[in-house]
Structure formats: C-alpha cells, structure tokens
N, C-alpha and C positions, 0 to 999 in steps of 0.2 A: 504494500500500500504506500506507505514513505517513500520508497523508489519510485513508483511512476509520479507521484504528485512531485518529487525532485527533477526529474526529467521531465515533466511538465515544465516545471519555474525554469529548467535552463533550456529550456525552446522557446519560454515567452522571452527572455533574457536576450537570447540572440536575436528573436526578433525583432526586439526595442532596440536592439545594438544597430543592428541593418539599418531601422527606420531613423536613427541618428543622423546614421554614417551616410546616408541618400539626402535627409534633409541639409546635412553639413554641405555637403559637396554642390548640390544644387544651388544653395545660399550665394557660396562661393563664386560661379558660374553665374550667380545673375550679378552679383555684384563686381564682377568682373565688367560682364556686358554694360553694364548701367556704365563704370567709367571711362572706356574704350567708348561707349557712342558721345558721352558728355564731350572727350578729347577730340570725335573727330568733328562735332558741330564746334 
C-alpha cells in the first residue's frame, strides 16, 4: 500500500518537475522574443 501511494507522489513529482521545467523554458523564449523585437523596432 505505502509503495504504490510512494510511486504515486514520485510520478506526481516529476510531473510538477516537467511542468516547471516547460513553463521555465517557454518564459525564457518569450522573453527572449519580446527583447529581440523591442531591438529590432
């Protein structure tokens, strides 16, 4: 019982991880864009 509700939390775990690490990197990516068009008006 403890084992799968632990292997539950560490699949929710890496999910949250991924959903970070995608929000992070998109973030990045627009605010790249955002200053690169500011530059080139």
């Amino acid at each position: 019982m403890s084992s799968a509700v632990m292997d539950a939390i560490t699949i929710m775990w890496q999910g949250m991880a991924g959903v970070m690490v995608v929000m992070g990197v998109l973030s990045l990516v627009v605010a790249g864009l955002a200053k690169t068009g500011k530059k080139d008006k």
